[in-house]
Structures are given as structure tokens and as C-alpha cells.
OpenMM code with the backbone's topology and positions (N, CA, C; nanometers):
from openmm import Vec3, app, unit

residues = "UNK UNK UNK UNK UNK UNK UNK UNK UNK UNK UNK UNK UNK UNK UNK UNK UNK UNK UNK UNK UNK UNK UNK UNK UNK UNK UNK UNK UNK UNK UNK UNK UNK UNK UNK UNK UNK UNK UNK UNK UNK UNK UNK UNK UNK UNK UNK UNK UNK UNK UNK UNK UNK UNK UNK UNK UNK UNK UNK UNK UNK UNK UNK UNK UNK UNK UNK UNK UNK UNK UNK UNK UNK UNK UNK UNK UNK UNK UNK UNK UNK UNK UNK UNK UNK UNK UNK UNK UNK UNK UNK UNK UNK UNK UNK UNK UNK UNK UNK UNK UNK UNK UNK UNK UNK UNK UNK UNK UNK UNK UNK UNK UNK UNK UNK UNK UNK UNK UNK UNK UNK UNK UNK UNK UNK UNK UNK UNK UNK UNK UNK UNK UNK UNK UNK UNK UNK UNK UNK UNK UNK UNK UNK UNK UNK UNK UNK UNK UNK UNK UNK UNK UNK".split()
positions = [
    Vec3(-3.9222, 0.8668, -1.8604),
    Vec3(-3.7797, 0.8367, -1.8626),
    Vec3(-3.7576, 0.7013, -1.7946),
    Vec3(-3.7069, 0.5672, -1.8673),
    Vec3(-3.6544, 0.4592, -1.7971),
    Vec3(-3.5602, 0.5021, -1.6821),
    Vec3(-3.5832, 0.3647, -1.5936),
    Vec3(-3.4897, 0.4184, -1.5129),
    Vec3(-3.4357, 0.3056, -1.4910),
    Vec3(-3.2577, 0.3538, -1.4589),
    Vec3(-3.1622, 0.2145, -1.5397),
    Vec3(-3.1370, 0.1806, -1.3669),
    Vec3(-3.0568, 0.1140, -1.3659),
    Vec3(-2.9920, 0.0140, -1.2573),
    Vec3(-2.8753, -0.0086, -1.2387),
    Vec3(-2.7709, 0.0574, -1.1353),
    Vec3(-2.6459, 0.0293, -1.0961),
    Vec3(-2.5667, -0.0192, -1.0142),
    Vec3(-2.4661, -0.0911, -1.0406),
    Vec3(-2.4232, -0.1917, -0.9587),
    Vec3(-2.3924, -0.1328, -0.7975),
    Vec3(-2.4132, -0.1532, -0.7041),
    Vec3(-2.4044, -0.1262, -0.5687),
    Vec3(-2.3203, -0.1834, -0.5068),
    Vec3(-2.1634, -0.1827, -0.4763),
    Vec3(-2.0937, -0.2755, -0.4295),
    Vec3(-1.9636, -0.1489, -0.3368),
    Vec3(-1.9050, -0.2111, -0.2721),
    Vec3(-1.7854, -0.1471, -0.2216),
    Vec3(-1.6581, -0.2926, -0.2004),
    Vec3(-1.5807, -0.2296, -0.1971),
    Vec3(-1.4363, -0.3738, -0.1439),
    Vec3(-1.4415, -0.3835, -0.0235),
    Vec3(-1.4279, -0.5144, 0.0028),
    Vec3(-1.4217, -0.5629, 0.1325),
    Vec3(-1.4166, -0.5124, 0.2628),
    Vec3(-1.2794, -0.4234, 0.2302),
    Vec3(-1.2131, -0.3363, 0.3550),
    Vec3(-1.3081, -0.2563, 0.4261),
    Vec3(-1.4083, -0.1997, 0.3254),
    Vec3(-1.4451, -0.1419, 0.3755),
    Vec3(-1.5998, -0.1748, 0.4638),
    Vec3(-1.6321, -0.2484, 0.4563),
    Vec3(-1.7541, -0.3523, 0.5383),
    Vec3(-1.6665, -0.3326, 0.6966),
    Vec3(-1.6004, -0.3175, 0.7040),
    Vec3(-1.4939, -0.3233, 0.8445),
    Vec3(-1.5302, -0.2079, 0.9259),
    Vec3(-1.5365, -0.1008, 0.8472),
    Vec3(-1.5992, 0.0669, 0.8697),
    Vec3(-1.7004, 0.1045, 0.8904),
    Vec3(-1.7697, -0.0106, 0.8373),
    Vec3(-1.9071, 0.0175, 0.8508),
    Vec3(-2.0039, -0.0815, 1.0033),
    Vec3(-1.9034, -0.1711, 0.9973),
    Vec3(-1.9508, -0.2318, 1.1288),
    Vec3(-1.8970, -0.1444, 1.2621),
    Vec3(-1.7745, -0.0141, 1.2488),
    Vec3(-1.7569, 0.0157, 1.3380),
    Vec3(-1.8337, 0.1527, 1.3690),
    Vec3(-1.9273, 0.1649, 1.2564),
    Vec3(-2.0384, 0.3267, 1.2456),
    Vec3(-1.9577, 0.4098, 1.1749),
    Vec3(-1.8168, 0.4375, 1.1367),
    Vec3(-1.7164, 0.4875, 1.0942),
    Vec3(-1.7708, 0.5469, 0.9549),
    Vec3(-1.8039, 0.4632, 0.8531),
    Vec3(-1.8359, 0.5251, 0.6935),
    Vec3(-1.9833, 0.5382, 0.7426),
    Vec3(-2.0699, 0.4410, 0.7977),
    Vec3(-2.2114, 0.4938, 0.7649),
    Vec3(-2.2709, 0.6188, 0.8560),
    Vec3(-2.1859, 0.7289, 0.9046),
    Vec3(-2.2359, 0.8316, 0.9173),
    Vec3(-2.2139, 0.9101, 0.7772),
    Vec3(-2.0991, 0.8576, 0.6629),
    Vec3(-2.1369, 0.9531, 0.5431),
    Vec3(-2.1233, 0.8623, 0.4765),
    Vec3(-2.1762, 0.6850, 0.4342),
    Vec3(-2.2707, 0.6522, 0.2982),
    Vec3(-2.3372, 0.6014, 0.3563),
    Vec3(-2.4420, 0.5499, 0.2479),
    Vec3(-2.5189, 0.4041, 0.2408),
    Vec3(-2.4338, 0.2831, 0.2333),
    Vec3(-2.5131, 0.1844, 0.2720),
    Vec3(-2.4516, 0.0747, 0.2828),
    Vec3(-2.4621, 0.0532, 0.1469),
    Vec3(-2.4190, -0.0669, 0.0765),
    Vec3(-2.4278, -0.1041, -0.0690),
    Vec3(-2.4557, -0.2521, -0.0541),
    Vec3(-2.5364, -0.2875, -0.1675),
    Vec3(-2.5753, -0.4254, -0.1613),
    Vec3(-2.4823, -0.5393, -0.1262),
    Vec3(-2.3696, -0.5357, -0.1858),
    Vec3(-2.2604, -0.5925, -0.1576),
    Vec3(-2.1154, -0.5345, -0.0709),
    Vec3(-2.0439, -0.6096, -0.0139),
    Vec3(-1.9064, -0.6048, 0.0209),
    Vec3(-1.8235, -0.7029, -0.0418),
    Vec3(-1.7425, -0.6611, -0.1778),
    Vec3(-1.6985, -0.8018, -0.1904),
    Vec3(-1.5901, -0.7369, -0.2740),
    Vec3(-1.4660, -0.8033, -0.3145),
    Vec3(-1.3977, -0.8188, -0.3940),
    Vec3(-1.4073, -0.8523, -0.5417),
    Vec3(-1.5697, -0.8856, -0.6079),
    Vec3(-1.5633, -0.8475, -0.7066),
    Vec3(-1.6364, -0.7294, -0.7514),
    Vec3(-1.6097, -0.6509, -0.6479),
    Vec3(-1.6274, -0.5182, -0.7021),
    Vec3(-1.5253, -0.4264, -0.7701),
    Vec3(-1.4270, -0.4957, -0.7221),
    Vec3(-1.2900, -0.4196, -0.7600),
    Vec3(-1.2838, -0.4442, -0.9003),
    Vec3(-1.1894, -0.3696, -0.9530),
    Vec3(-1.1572, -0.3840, -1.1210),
    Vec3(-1.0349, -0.5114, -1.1297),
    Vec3(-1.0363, -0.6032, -1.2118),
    Vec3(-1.1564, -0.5709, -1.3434),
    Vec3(-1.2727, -0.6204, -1.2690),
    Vec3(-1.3906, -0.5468, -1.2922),
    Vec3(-1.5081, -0.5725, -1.1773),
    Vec3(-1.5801, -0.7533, -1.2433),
    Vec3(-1.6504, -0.8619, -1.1412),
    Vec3(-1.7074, -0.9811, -1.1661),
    Vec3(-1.8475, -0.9274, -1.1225),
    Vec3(-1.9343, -0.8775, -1.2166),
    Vec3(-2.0674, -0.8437, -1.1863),
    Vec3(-2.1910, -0.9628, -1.1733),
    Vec3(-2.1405, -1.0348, -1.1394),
    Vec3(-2.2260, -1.1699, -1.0909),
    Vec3(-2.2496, -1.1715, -0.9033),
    Vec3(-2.3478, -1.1891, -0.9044),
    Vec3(-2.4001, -1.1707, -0.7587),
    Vec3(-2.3965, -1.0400, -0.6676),
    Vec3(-2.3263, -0.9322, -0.7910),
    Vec3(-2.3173, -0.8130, -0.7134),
    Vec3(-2.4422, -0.7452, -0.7103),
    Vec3(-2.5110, -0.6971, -0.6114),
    Vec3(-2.6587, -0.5920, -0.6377),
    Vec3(-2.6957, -0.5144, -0.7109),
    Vec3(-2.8105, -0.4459, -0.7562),
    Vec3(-2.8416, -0.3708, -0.8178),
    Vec3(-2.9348, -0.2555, -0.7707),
    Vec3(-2.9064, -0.0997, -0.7870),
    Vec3(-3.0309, -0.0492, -0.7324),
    Vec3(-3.0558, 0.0407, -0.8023),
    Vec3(-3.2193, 0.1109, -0.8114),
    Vec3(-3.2401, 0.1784, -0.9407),
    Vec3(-3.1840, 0.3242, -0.9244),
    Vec3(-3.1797, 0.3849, -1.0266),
    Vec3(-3.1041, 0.4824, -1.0593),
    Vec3(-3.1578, 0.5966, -1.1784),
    Vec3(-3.1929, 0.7234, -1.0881),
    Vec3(-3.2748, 0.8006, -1.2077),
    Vec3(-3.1386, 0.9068, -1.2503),
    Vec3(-3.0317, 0.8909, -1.2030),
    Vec3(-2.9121, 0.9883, -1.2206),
    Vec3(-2.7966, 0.9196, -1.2569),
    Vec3(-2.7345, 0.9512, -1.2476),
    Vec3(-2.5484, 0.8487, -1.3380),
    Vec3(-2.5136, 0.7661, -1.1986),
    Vec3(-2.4473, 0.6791, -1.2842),
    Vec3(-2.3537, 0.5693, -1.1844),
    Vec3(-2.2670, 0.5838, -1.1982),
    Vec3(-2.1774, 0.5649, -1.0747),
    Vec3(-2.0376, 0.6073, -1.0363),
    Vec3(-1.9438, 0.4855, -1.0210),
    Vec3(-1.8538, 0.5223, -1.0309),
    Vec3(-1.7200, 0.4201, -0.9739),
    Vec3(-1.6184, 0.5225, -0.9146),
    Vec3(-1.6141, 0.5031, -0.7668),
    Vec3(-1.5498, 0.5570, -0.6977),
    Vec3(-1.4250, 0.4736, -0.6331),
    Vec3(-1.3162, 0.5063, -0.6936),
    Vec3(-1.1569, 0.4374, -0.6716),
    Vec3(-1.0508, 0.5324, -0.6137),
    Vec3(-0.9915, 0.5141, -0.4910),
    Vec3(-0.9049, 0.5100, -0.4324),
    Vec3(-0.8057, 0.4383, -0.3953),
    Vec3(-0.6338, 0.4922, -0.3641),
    Vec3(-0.5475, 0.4284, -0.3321),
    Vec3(-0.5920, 0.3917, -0.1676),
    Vec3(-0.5148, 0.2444, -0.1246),
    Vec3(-0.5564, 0.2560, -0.0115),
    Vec3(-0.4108, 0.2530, 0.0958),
    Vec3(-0.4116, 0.3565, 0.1651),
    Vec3(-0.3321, 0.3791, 0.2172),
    Vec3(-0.2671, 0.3586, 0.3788),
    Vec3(-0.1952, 0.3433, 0.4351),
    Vec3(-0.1521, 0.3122, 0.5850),
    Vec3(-0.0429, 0.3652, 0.5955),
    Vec3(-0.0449, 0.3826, 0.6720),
    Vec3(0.0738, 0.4707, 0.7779),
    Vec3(0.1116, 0.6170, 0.6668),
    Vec3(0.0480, 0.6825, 0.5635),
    Vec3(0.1113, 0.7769, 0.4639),
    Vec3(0.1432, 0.6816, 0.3537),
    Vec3(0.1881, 0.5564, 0.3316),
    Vec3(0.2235, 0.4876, 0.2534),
    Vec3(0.0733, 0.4590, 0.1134),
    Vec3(0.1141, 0.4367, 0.0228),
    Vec3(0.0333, 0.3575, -0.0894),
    Vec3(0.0692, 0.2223, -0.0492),
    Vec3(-0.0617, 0.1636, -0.0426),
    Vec3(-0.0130, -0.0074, 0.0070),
    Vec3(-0.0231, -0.0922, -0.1706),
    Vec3(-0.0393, -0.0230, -0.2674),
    Vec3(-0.0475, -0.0717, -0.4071),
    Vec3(-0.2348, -0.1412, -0.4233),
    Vec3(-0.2890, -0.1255, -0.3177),
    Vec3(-0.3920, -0.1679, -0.3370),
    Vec3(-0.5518, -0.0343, -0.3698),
    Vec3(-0.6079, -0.0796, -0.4301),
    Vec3(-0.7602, 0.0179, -0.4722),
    Vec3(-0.8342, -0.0524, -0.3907),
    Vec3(-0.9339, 0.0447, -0.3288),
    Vec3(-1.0542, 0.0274, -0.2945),
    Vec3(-1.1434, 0.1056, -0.3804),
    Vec3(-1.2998, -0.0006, -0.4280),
    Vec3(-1.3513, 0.0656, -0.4802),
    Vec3(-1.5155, 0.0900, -0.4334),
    Vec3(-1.5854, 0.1629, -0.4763),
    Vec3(-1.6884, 0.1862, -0.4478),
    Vec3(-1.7987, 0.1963, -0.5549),
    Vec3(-1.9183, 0.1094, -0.5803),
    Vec3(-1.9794, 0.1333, -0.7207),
    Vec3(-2.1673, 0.1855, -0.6877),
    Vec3(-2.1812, 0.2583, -0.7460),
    Vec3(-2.3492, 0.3089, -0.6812),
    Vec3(-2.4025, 0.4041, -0.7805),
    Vec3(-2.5221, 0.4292, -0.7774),
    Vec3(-2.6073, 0.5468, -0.7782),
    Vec3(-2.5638, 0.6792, -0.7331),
    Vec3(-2.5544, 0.7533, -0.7937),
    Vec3(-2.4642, 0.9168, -0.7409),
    Vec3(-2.5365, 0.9573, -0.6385),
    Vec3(-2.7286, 0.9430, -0.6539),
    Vec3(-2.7897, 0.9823, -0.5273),
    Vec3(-2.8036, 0.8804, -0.4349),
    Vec3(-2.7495, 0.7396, -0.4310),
    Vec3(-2.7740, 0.6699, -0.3256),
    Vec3(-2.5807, 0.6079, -0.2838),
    Vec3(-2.5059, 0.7167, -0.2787),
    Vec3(-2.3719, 0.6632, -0.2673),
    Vec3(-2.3388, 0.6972, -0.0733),
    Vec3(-2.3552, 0.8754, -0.0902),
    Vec3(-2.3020, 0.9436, -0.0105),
    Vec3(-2.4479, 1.0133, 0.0806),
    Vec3(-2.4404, 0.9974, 0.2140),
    Vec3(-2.5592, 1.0682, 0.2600),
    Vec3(-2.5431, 1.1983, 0.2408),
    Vec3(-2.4574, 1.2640, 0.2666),
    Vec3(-2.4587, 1.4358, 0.2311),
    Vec3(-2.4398, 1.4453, 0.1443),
    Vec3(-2.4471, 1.3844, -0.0296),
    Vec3(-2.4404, 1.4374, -0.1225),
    Vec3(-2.3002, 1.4734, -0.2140),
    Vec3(-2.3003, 1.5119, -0.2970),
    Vec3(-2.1869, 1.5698, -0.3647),
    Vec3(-2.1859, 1.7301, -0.3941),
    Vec3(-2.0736, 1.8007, -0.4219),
    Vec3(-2.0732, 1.9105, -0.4374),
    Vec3(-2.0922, 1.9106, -0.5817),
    Vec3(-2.2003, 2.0121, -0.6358),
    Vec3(-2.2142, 2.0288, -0.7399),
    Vec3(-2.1746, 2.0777, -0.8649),
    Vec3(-2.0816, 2.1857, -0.8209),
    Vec3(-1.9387, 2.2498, -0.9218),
    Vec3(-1.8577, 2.1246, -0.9300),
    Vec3(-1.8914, 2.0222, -0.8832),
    Vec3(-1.7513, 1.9407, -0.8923),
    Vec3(-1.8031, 1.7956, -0.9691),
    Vec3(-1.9634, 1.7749, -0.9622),
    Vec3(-2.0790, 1.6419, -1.0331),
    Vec3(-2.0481, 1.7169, -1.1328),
    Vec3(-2.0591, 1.8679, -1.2099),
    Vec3(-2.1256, 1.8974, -1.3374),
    Vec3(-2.0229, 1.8522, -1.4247),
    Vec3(-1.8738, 1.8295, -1.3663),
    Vec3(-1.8414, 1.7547, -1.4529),
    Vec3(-1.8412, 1.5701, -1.5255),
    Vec3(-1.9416, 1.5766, -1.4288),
    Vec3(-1.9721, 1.4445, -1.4299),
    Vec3(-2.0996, 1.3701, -1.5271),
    Vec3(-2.2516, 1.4920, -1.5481),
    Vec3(-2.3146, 1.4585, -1.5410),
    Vec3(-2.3969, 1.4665, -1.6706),
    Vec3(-2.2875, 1.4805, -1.7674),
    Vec3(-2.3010, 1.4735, -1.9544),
    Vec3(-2.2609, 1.4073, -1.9891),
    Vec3(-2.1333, 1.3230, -1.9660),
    Vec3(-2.0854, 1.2193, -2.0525),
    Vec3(-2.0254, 1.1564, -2.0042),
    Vec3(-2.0090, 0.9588, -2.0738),
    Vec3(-1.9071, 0.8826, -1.9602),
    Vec3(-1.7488, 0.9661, -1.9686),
    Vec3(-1.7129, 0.9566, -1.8610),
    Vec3(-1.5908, 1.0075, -1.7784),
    Vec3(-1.5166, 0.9818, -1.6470),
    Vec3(-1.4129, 0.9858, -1.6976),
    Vec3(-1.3315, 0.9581, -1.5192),
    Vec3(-1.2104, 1.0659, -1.5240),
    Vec3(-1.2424, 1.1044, -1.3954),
    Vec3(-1.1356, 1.2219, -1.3157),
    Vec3(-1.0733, 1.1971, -1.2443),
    Vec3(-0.9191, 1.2406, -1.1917),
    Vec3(-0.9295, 1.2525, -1.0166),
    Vec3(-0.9377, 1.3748, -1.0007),
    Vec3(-1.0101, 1.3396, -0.8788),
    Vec3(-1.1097, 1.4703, -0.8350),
    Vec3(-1.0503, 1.4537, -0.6433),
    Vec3(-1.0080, 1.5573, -0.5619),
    Vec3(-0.9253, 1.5571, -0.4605),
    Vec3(-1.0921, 1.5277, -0.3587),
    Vec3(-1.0660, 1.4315, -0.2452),
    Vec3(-1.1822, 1.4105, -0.1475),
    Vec3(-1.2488, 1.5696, -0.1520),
    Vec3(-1.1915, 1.6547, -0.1146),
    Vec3(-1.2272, 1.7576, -0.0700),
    Vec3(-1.3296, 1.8657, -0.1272),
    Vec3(-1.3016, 1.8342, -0.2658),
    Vec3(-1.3574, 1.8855, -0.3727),
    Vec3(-1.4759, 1.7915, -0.4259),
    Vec3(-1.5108, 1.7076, -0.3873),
    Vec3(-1.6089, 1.6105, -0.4263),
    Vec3(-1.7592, 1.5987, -0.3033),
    Vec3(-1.6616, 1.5772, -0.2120),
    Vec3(-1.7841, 1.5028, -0.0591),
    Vec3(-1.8332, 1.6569, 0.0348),
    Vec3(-1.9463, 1.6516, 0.0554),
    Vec3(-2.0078, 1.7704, 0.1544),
    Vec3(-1.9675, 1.7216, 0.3384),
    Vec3(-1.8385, 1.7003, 0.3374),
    Vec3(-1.8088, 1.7137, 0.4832),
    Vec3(-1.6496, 1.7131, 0.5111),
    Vec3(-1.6224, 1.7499, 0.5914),
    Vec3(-1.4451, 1.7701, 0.6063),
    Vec3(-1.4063, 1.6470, 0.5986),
    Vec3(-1.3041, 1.6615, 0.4951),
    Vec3(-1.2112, 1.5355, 0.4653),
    Vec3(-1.0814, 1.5863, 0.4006),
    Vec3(-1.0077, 1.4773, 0.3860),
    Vec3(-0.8593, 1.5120, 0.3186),
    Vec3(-0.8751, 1.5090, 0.1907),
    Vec3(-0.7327, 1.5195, 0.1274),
    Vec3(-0.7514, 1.6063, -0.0140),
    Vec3(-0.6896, 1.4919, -0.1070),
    Vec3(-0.6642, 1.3682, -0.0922),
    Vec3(-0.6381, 1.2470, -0.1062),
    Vec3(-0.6788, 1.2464, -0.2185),
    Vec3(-0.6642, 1.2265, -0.3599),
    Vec3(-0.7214, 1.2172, -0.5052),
    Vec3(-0.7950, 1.1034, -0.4731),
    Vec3(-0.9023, 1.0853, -0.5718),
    Vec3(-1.0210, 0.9822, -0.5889),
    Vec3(-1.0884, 0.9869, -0.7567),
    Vec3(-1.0325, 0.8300, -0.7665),
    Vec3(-1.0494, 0.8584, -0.9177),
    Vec3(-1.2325, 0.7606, -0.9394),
    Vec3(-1.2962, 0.9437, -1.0097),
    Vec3(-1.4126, 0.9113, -1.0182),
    Vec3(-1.4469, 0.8747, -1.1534),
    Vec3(-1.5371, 0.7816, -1.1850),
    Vec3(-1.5831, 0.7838, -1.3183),
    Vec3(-1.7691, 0.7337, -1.3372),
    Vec3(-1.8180, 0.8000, -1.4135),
    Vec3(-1.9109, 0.8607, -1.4073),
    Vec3(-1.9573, 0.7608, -1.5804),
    Vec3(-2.1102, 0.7170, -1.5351),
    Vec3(-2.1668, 0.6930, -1.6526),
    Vec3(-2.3725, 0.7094, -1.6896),
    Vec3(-2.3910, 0.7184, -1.7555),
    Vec3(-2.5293, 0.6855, -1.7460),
    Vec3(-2.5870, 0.6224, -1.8459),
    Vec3(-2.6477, 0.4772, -1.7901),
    Vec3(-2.7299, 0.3389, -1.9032),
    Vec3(-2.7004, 0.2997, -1.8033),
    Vec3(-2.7928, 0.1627, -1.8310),
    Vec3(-2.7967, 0.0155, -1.7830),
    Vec3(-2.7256, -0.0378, -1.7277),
    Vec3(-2.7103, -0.0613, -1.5686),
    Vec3(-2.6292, -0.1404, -1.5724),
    Vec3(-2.4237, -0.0933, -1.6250),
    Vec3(-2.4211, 0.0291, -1.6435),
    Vec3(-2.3006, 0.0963, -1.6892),
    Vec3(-2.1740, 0.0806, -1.6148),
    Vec3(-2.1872, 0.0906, -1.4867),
    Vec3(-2.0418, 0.1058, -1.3751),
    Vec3(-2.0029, -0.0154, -1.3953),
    Vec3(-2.0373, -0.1257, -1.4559),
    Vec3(-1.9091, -0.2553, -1.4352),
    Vec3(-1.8059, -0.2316, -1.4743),
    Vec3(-1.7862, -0.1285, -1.5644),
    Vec3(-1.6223, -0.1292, -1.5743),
    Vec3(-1.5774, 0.0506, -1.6256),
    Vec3(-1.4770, 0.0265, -1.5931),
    Vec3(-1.3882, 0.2059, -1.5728),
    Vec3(-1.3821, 0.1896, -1.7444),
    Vec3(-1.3109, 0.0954, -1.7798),
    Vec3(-1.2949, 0.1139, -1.9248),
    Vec3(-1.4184, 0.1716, -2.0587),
    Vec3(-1.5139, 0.1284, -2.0305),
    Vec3(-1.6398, 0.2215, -2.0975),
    Vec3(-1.6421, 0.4062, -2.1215),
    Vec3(-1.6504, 0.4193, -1.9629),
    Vec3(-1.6032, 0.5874, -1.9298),
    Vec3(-1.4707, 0.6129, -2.0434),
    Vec3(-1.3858, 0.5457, -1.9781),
    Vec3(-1.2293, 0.6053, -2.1136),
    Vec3(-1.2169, 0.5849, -2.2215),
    Vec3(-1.3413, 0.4679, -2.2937),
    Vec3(-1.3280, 0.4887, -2.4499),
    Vec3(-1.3848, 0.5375, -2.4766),
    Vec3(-1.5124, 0.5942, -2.4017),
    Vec3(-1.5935, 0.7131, -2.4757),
    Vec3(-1.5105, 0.8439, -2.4669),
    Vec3(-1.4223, 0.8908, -2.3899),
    Vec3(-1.3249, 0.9795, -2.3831),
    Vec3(-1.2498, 0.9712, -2.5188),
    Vec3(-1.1768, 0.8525, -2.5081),
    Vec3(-1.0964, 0.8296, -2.6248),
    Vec3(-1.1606, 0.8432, -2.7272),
    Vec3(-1.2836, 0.8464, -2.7481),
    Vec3(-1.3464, 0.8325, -2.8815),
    Vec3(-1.4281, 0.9359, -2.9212),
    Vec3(-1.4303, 1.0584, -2.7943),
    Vec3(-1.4845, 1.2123, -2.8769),
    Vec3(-1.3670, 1.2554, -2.8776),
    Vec3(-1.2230, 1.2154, -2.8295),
    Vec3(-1.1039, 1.3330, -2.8941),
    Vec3(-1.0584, 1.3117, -3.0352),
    Vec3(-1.0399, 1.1268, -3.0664),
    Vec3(-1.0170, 1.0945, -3.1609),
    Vec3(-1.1209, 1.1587, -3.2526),
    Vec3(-1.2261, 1.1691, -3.2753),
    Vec3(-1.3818, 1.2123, -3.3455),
    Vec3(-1.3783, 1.3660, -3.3603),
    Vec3(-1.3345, 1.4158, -3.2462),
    Vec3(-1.2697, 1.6003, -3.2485),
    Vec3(-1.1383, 1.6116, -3.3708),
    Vec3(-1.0628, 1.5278, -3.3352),
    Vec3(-0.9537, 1.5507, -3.4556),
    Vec3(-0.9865, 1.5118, -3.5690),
    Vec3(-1.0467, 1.4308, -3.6197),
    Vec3(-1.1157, 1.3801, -3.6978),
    Vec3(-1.1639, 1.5087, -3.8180),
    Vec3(-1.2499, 1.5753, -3.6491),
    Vec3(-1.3538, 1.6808, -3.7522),
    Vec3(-1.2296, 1.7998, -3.7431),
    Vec3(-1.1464, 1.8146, -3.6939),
    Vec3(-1.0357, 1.9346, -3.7190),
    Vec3(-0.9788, 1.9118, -3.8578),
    Vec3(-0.9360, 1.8033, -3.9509),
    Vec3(-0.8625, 1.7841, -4.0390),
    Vec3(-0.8990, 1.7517, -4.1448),
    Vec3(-1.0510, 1.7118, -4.1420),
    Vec3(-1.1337, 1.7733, -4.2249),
    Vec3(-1.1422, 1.9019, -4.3218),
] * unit.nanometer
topology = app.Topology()
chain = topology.addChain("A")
for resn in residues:
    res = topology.addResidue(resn, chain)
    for name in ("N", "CA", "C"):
        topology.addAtom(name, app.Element.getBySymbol(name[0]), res)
């Protein structure tokens, strides 16, 4: 089985968390901290690391004081090299057949107490796949359209 390669990046903000020990008791660091990780993602100079399982794009609102500040933070990786404790697995299997994106509540996703904050995941597997959310939703768009298709038949 090849084994493909996914972009490794998080947004800025969060390099801040990680210098204070704050996120890296639950991820890995990622090759990059940068702003073109965010969507629409600039996959030039961003890292790469190999990947025998799906790549993720992990997007959240980012929030202060209770407020939506209108801004995403995002997160892009390897499903097994994202999170040190892992993911819950009733909650990957929907992840781990076809490109897709969910929101899926923190709580229901990460193996450690957290809030219930939606997190919109999207899930792919090939080459190089997580540069962009839009891939995941036209393959969506394009087995319902393909389902109706074969209904009217």
C-alpha cells in the first residue's frame, strides 16, 4: 500500500499554545504555524508528513470572551499524527470511507475532557488531499447527485 503525504500545518494562533505547553499536552506539533494554512489553504512551504490513514482538516470558530470573533482556526495533519490521545472511534468511522466534512461537537471527537464547541472536520484519503475543504464537499455533492441519478432511472 503507497503511502500518501499530508499537509501538516495549524494557524498561527495557535503556535502561542504551544509555546505555553497548553496544546502540546494533547497534539503534535505540525510542521508549520502559518496562515496559509487557513482556507482557502496556500500549500507552498507548508510541510508534509507521511500518512498510512486519512488526512484531516480540522476547523474551528475562534472564540473570546463566549463571542465568535468571525475568525477560523485551522488545523491540517495525519489523523494518527494530529492528536496524542487519539480520536474516538464511533465518531472517525464516520470519517474513514469517503471524502467528507462534519461538525462533529469537541467532545465527541478528542479522548480527553473538553467542551462541546462544534468542529468542522473533514476527512480525505490520497496525496497530498487536505489542501482544500472543497474536494471533501464535491465528492459529497457528487454521490447524492449520482444517488438521484440512479433513483430516476
Amino acid at each position: 500500500m503507497p503511502i500518501n503525504r499530508c499537509y501538516s500545518c495549524m494557524s498561527p494562533l495557535y503556535e502561542e499554545f504551544f509555546k505555553n505547553n497548553i496544546m502540546s499536552r494533547f497534539f503534535f506539533e505540525p510542521k508549520n504555524f502559518t496562515s496559509q494554512c487557513d482556507d482557502p489553504m496556500q500549500p507552498y512551504n507548508v510541510g508534509l508528513v507521511p500518512c498510512r490513514s486519512i488526512c484531516l482538516i480540522l476547523t474551528q470558530d475562534f472564540v473570546v470572551m463566549g463571542r465568535k470573533t468571525g475568525k477560523k482556526l485551522t488545523i491540517r495533519g495525519c489523523s494518527s499524527s494530529i492528536n496524542r490521545y487519539g480520536f474516538y472511534n464511533r465518531t472517525m468511522t464516520l470519517f474513514d470511507r469517503y471524502d467528507i466534512c462534519r461538525d462533529v461537537k469537541a467532545s465527541d471527537l478528542f479522548r480527553y475532557e473538553t467542551d462541546s464547541q462544534l468542529v468542522r472536520v473533514c476527512s480525505c484519503l490520497g496525496d497530498r488531499c487536505n489542501a482544500s475543504i472543497n474536494r471533501a464537499t464535491n465528492a459529497v455533492h457528487a454521490l447524492a447527485f449520482l444517488s438521484l441519478f440512479i433513483m430516476l432511472l
